[in-house]
N, C-alpha and C positions, 0 to 999 in steps of 0.2 A: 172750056169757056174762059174768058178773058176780058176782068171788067175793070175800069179804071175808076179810081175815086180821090177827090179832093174833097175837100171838109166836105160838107153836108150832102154833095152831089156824086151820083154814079154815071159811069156815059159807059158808053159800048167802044168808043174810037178814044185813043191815047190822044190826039189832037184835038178833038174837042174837051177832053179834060186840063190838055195842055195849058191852052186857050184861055178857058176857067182861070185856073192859077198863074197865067201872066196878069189878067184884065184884075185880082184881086192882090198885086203883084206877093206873092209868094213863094218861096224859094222852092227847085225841084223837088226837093227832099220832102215835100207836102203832097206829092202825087204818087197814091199808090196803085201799085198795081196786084190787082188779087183773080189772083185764077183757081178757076173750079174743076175739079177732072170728073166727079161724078155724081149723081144723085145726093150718096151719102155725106160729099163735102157741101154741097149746094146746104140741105137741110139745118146743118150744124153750121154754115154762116146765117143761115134766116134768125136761127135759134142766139146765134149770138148775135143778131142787133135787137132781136125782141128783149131779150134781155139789160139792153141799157136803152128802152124806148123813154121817150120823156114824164118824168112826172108827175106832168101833168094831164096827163091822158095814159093813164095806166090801161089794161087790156079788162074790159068792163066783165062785170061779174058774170054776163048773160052767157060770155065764150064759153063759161065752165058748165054750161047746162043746156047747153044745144052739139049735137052731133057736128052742125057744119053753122058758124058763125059767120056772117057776110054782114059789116060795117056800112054806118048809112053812107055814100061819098060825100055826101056835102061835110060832112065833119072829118075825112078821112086826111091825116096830116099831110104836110108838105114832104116829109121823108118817106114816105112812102114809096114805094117805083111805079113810074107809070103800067107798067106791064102787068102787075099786082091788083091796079085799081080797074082797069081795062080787064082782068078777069072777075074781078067782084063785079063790074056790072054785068057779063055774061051770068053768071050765077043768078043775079037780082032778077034777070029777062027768065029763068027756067019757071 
């Protein structure tokens, strides 16, 4: 799998990340491209952006004392991925 990103944002399509980084004009060298070949790469990039999450919204203490934590959406950041939030609301509906 194959996803592109400029600063704050991820897309699925290199042109639409492209796009991004002209309309905020920024030089090529600002759009990366990072591919996942399996499971266990996927996990260990989640793992490393949870790791520099912002601040101030650290990961609430309730995660460490529930099996499966699912975040209210209305507070749920902007960095987030769509795909992400779209499955906590499946979870929220079980």
């Amino acid at each position: 799998m194959i996803v592109w990103n400029i600063e704050n944002r991820f897309m699925a399509h290199k042109a639409d990340a492209d796009k991004i980084r002209k309309e905020r004009k920024l030089p090529p060298s600002e759009l990366n491209k990072i591919t996942i070949n399996n499971r266990d790469e996927l996990a260990e990039f989640l793992d490393g952006m949870l790791q520099y999450a912002k601040p101030d919204r650290p990961i609430p203490k309730e995660a460490e004392k529930v099996k499966e934590y699912v975040p209210d959406l209305e507070e749920a950041p902007d960095w987030i991925p769509d795909f992400i939030k779209e499955d906590w609301k499946n979870r929220q509906r079980k």
